[in-house]
CHARMM internal coordinates of N, CA and C (Angstrom, degrees):
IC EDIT
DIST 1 N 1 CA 1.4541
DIST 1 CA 1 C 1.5189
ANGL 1 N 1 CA 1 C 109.12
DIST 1 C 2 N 1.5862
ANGL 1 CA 1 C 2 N 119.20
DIHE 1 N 1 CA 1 C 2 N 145.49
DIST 2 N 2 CA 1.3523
ANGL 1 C 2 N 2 CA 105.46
DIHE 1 CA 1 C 2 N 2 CA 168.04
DIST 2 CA 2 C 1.3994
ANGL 2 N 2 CA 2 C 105.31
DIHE 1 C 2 N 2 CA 2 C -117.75
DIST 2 C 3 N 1.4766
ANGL 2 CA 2 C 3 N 122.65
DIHE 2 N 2 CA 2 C 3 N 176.85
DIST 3 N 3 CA 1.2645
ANGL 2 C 3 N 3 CA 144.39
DIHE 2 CA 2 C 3 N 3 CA -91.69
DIST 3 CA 3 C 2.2409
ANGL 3 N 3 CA 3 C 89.26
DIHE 2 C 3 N 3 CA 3 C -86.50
DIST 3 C 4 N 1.3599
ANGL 3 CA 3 C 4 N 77.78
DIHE 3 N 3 CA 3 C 4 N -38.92
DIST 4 N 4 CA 1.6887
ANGL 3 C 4 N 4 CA 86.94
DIHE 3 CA 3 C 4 N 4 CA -156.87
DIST 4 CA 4 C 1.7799
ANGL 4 N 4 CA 4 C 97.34
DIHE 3 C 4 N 4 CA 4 C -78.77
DIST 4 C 5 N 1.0666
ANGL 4 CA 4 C 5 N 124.51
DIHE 4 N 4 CA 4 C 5 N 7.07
DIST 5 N 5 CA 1.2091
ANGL 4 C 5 N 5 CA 131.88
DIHE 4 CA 4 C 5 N 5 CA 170.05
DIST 5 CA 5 C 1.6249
ANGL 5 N 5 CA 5 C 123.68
DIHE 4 C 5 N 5 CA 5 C -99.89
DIST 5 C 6 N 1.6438
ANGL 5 CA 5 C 6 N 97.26
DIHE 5 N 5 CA 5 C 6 N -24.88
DIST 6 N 6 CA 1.3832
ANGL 5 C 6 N 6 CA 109.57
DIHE 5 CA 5 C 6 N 6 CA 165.88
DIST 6 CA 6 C 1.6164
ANGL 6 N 6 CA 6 C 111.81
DIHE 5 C 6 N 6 CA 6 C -90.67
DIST 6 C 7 N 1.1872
ANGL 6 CA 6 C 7 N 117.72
DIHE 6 N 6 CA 6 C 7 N -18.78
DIST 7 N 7 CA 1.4120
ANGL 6 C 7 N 7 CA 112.72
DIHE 6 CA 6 C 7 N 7 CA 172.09
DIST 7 CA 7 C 1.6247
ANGL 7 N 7 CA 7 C 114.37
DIHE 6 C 7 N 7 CA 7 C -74.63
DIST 7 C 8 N 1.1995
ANGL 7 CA 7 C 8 N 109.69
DIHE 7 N 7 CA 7 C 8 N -28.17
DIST 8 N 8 CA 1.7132
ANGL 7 C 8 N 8 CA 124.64
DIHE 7 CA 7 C 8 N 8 CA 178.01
DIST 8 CA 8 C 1.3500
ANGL 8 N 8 CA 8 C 118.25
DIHE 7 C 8 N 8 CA 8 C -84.96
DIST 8 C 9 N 1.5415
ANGL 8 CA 8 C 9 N 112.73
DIHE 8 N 8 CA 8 C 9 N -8.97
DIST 9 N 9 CA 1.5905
ANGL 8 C 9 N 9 CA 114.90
DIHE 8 CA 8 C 9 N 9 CA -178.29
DIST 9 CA 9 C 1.6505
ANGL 9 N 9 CA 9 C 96.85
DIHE 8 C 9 N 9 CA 9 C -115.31
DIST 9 C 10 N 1.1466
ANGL 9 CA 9 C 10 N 117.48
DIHE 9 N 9 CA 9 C 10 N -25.62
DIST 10 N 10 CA 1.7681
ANGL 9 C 10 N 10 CA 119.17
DIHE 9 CA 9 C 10 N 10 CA 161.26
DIST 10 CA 10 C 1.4398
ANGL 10 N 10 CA 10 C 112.41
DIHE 9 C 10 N 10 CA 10 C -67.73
DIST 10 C 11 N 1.0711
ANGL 10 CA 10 C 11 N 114.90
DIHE 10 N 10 CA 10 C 11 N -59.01
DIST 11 N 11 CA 1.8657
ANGL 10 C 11 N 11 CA 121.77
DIHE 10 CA 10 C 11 N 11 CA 179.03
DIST 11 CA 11 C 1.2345
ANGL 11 N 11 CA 11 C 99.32
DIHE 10 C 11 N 11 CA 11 C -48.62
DIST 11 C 12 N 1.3023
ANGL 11 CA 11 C 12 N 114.62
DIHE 11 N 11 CA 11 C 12 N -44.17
DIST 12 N 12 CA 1.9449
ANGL 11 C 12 N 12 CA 109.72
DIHE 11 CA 11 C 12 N 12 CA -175.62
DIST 12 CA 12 C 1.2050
ANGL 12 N 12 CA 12 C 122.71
DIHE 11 C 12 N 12 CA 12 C -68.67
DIST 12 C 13 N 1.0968
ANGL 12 CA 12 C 13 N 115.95
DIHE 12 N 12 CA 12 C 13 N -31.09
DIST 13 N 13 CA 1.5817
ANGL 12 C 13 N 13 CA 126.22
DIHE 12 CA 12 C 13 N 13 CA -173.97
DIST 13 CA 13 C 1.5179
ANGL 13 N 13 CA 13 C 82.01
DIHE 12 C 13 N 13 CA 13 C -87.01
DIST 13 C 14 N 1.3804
ANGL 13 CA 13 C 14 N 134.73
DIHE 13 N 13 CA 13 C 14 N -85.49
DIST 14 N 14 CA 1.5392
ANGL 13 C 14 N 14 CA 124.14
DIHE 13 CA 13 C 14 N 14 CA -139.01
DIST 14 CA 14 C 1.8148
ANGL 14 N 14 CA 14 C 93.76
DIHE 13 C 14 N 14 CA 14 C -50.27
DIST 14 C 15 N 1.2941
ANGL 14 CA 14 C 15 N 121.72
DIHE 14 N 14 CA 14 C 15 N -24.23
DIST 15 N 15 CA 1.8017
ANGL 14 C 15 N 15 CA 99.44
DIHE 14 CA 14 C 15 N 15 CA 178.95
DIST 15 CA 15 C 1.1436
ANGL 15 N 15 CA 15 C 90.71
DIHE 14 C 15 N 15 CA 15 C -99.08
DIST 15 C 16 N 1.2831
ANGL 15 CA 15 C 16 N 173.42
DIHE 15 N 15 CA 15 C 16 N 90.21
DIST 16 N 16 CA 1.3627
ANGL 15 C 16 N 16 CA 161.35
DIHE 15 CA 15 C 16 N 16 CA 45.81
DIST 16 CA 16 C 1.5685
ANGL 16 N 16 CA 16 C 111.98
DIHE 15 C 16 N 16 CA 16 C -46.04
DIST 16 C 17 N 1.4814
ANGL 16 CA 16 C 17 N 109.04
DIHE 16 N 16 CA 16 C 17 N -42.92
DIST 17 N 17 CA 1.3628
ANGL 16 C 17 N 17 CA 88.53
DIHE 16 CA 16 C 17 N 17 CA -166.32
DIST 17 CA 17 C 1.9796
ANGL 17 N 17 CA 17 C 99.03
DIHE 16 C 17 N 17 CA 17 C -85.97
DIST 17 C 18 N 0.9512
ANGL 17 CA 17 C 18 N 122.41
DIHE 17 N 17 CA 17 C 18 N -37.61
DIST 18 N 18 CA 1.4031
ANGL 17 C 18 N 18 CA 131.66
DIHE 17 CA 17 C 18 N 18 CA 179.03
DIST 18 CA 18 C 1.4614
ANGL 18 N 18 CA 18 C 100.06
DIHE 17 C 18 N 18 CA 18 C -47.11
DIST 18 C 19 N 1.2834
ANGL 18 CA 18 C 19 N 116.88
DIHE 18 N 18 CA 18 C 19 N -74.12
DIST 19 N 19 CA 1.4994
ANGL 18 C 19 N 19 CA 108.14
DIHE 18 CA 18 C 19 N 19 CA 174.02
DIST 19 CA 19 C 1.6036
ANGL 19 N 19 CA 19 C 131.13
DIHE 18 C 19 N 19 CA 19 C -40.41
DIST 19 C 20 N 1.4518
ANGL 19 CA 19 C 20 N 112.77
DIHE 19 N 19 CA 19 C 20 N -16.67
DIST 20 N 20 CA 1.4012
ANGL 19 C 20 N 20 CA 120.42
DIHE 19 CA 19 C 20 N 20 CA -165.56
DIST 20 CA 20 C 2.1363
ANGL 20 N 20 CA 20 C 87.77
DIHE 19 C 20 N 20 CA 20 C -105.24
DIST 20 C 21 N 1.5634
ANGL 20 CA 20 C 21 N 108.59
DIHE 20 N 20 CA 20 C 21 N -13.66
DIST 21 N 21 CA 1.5409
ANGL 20 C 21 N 21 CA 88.27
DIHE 20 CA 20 C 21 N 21 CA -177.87
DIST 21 CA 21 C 1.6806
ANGL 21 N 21 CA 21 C 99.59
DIHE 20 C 21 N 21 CA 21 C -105.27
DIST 21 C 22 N 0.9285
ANGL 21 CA 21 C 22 N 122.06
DIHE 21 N 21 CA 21 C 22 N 5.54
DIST 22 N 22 CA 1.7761
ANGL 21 C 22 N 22 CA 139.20
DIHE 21 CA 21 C 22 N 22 CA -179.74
DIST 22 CA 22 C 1.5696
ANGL 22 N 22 CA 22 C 96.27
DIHE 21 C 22 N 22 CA 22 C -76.96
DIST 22 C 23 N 1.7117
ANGL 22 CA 22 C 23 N 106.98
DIHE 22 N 22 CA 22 C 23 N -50.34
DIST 23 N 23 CA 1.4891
ANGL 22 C 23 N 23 CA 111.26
DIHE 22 CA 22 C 23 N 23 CA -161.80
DIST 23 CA 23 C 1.7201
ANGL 23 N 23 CA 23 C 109.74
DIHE 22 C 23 N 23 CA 23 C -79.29
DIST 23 C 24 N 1.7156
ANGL 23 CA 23 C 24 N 105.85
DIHE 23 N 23 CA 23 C 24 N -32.04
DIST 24 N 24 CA 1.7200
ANGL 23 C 24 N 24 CA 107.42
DIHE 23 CA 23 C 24 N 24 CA 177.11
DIST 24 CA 24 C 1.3500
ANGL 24 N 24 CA 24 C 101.24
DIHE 23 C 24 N 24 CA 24 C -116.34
DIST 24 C 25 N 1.3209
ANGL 24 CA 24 C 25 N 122.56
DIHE 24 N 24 CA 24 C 25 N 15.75
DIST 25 N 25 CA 1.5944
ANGL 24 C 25 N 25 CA 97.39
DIHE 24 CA 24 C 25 N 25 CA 168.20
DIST 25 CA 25 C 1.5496
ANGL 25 N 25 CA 25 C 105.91
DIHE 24 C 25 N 25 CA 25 C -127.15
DIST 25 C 26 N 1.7377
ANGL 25 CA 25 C 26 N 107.39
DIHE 25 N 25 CA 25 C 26 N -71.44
DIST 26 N 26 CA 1.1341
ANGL 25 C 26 N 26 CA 129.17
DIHE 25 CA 25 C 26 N 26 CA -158.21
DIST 26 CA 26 C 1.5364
ANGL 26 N 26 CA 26 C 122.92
DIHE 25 C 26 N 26 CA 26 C -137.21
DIST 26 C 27 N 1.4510
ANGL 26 CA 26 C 27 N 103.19
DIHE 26 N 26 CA 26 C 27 N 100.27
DIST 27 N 27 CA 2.0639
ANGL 26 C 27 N 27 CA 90.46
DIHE 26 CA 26 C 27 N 27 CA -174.89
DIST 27 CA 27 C 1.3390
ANGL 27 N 27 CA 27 C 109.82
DIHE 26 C 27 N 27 CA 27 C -52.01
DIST 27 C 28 N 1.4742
ANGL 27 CA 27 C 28 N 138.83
DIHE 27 N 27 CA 27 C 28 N -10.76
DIST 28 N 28 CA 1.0378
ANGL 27 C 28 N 28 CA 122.73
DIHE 27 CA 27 C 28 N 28 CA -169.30
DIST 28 CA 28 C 1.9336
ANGL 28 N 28 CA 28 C 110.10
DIHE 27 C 28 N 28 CA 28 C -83.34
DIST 28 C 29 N 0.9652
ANGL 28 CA 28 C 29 N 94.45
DIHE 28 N 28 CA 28 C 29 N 3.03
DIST 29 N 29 CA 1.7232
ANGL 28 C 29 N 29 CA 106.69
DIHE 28 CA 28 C 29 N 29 CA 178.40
DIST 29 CA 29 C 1.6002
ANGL 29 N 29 CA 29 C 98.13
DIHE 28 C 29 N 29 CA 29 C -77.22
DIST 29 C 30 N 1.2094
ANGL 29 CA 29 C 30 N 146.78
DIHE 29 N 29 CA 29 C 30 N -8.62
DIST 30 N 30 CA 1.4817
ANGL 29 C 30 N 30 CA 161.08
DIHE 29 CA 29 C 30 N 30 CA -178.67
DIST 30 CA 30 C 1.8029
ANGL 30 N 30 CA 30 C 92.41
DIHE 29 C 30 N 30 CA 30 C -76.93
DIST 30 C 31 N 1.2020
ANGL 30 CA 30 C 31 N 106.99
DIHE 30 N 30 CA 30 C 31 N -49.59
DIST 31 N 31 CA 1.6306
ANGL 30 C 31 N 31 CA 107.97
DIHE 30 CA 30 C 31 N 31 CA 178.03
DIST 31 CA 31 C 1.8720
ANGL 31 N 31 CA 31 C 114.18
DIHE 30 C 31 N 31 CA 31 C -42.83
DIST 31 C 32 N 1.2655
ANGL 31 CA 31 C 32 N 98.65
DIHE 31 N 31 CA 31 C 32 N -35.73
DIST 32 N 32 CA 1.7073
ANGL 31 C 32 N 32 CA 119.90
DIHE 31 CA 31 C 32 N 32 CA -157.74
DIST 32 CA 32 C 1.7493
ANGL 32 N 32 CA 32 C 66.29
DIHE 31 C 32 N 32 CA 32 C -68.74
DIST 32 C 33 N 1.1784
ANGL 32 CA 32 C 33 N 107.99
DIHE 32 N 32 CA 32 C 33 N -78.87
DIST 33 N 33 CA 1.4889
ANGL 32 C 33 N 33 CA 117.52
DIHE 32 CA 32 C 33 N 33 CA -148.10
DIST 33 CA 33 C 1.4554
ANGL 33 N 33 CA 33 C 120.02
DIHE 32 C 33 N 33 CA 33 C -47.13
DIST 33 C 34 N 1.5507
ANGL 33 CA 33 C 34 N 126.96
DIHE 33 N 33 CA 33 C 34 N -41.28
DIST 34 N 34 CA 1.0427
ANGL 33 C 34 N 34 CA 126.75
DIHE 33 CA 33 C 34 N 34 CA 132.34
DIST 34 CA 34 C 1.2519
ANGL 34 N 34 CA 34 C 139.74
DIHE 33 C 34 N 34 CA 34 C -35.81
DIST 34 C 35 N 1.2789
ANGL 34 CA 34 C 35 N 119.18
DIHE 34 N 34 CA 34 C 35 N -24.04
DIST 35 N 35 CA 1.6203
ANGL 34 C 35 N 35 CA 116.90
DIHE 34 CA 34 C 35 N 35 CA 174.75
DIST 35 CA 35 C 2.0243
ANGL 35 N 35 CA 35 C 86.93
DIHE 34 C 35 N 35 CA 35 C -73.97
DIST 35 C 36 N 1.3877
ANGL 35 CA 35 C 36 N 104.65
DIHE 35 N 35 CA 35 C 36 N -85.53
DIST 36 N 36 CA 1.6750
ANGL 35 C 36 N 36 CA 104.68
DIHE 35 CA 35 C 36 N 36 CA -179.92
DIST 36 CA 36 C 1.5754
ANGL 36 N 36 CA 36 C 109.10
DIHE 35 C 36 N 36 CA 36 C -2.31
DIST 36 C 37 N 1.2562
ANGL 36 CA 36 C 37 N 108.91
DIHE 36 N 36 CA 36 C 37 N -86.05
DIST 37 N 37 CA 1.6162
ANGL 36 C 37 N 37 CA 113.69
DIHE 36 CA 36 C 37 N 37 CA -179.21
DIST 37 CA 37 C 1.2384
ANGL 37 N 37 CA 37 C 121.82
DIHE 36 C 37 N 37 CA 37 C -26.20
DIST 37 C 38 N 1.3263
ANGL 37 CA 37 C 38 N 112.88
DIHE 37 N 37 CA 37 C 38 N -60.50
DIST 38 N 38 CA 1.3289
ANGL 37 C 38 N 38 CA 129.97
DIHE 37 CA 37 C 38 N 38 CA 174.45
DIST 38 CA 38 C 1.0858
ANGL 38 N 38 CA 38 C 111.20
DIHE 37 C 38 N 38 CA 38 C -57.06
DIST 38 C 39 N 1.3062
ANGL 38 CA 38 C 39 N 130.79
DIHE 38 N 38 CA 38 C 39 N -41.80
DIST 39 N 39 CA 1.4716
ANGL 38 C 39 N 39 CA 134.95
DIHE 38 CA 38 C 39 N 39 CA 153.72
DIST 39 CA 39 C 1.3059
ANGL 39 N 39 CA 39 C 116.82
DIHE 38 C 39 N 39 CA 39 C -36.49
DIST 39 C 40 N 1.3502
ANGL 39 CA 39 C 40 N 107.94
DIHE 39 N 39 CA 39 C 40 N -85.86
DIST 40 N 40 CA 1.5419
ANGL 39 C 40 N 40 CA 108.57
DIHE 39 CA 39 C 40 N 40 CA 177.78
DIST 40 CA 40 C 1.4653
ANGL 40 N 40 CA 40 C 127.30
DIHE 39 C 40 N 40 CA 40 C -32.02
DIST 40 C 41 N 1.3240
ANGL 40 CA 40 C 41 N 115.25
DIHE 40 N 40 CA 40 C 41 N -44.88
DIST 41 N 41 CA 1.3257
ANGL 40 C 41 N 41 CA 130.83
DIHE 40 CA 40 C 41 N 41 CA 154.18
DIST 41 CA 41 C 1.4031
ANGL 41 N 41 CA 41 C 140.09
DIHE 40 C 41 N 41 CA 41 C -38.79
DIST 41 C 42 N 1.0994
ANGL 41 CA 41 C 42 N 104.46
DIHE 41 N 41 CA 41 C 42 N -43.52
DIST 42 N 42 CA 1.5134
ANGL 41 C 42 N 42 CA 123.26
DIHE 41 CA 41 C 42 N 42 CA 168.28
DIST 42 CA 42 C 1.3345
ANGL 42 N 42 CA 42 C 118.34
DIHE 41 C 42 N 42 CA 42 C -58.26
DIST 42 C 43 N 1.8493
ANGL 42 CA 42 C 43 N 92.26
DIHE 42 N 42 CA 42 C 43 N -58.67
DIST 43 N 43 CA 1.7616
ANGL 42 C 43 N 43 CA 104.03
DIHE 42 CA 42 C 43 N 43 CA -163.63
DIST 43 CA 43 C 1.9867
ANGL 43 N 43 CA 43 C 102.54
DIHE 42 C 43 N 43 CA 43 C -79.57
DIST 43 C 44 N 1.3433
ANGL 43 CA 43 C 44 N 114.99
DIHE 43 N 43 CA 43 C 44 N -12.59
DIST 44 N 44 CA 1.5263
ANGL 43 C 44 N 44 CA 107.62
DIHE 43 CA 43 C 44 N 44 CA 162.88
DIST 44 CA 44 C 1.4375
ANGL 44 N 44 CA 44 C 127.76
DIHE 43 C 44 N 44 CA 44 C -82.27
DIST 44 C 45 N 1.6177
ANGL 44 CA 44 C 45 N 119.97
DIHE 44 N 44 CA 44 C 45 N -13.81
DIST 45 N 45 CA 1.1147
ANGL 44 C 45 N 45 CA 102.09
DIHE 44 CA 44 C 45 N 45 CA 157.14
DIST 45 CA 45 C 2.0471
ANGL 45 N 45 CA 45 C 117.19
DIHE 44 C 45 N 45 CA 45 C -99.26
DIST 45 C 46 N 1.7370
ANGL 45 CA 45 C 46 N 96.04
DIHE 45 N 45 CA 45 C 46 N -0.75
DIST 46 N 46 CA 1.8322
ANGL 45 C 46 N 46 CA 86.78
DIHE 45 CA 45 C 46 N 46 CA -176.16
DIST 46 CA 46 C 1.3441
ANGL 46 N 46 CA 46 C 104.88
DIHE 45 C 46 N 46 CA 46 C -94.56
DIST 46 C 47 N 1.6770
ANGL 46 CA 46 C 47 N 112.47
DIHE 46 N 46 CA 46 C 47 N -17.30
DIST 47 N 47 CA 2.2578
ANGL 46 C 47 N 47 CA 109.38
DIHE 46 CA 46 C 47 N 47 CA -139.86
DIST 47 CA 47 C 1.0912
ANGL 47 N 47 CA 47 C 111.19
DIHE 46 C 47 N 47 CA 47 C 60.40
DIST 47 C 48 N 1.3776
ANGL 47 CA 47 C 48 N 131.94
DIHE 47 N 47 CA 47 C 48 N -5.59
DIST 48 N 48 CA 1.6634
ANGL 47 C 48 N 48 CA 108.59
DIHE 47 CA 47 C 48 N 48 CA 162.41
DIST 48 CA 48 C 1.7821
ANGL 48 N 48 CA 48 C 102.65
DIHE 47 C 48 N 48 CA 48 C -77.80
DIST 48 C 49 N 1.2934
ANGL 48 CA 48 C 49 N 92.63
DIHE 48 N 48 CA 48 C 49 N 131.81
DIST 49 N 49 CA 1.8473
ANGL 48 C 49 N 49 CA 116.93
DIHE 48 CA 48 C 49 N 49 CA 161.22
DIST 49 CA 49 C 1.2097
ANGL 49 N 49 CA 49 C 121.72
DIHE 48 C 49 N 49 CA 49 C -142.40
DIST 49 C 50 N 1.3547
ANGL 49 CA 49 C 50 N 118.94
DIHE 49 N 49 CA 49 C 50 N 91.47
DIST 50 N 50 CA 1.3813
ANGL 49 C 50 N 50 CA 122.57
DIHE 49 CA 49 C 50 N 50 CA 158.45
DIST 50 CA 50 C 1.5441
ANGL 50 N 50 CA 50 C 122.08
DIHE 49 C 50 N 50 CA 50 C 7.98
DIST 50 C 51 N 1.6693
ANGL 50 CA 50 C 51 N 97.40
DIHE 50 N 50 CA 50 C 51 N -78.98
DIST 51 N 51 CA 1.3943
ANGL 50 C 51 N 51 CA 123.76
DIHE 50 CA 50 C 51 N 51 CA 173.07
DIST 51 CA 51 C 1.0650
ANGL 51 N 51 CA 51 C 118.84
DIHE 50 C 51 N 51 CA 51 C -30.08
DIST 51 C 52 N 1.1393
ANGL 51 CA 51 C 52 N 122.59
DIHE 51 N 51 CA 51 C 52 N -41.87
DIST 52 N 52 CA 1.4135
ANGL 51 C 52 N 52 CA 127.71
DIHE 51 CA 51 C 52 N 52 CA -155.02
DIST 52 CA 52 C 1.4805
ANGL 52 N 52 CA 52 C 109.20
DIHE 51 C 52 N 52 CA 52 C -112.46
DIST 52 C 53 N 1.5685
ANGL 52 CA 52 C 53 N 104.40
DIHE 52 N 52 CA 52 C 53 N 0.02
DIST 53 N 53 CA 1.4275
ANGL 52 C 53 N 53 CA 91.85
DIHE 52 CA 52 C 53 N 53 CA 162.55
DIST 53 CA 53 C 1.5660
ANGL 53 N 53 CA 53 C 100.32
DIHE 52 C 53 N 53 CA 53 C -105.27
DIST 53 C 54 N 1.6451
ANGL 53 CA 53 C 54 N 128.70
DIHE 53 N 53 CA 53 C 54 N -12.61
DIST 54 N 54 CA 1.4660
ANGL 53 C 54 N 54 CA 118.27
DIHE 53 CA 53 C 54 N 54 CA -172.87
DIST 54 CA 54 C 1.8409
ANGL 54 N 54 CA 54 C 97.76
DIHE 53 C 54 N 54 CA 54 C -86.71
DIST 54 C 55 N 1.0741
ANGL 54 CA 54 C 55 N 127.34
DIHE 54 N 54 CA 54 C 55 N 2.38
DIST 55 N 55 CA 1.1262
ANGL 54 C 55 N 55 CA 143.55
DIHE 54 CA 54 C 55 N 55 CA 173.13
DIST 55 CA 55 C 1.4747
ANGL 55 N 55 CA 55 C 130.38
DIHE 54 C 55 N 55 CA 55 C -89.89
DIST 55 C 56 N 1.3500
ANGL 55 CA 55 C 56 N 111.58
DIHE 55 N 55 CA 55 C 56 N -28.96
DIST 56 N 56 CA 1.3947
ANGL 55 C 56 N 56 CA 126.85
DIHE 55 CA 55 C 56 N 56 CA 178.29
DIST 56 CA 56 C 2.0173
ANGL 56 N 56 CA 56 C 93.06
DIHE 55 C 56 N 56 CA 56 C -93.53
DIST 56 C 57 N 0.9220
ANGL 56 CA 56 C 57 N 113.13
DIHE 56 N 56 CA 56 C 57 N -33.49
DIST 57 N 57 CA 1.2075
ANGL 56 C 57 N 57 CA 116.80
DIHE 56 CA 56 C 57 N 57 CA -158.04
DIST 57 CA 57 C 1.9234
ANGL 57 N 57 CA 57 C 102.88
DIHE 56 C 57 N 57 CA 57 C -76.30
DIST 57 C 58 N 1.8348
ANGL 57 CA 57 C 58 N 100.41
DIHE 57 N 57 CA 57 C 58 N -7.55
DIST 58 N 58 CA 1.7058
ANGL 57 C 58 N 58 CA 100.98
DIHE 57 CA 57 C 58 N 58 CA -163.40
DIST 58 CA 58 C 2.2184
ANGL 58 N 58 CA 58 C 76.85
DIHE 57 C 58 N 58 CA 58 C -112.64
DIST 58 C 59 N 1.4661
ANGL 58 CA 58 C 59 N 107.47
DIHE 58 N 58 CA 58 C 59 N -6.31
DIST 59 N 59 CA 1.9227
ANGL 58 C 59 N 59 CA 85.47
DIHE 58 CA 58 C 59 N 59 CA -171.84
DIST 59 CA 59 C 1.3896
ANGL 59 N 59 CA 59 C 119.94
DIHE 58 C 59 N 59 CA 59 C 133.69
DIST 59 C 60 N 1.6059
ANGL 59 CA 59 C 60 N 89.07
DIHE 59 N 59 CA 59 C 60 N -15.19
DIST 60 N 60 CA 1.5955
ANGL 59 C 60 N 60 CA 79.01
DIHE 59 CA 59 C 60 N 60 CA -171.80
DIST 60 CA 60 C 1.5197
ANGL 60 N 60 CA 60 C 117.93
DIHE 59 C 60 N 60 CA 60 C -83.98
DIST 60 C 61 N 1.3191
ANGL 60 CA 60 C 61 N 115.57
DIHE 60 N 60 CA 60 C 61 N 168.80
DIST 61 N 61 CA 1.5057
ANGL 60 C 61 N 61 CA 120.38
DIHE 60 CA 60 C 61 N 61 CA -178.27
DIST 61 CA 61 C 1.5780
ANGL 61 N 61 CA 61 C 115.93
DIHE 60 C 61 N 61 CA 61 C -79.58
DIST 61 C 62 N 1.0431
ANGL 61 CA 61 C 62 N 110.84
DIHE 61 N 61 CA 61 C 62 N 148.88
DIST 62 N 62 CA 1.7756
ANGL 61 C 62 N 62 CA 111.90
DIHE 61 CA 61 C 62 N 62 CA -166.38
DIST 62 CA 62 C 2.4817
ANGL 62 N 62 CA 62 C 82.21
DIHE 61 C 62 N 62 CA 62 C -86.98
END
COOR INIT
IC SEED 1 N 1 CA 1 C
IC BUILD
């Protein structure tokens, strides 16, 4: 997989699973999920992504 496919299959899971611990544990797990978003958001209008530099740094292809 390259890079922007691992950022979209990580982003998906961290709000799947956050949303699923909001619903049996803690609404405050909604915070997690909002940070993500807000994340994602950010780095599509700057190109800064975190991800994608702790990601390049394990191999993956840009």
């Amino acid at each position: 997989m390259k890079m922007h496919q691992w950022v979209r299959a990580i982003a998906g899971t961290f709000i799947l699973i956050s949303v699923m611990l909001a619903a049996f544990h803690s609404p405050y797990w909604l915070i997690f999920t909002g940070f993500v978003g807000l994340n994602l958001l950010q780095s599509a209008f700057t190109g800064f992504c975190p991800l994608e530099n702790i990601l390049e740094r394990f191999g993956v292809q840009r």
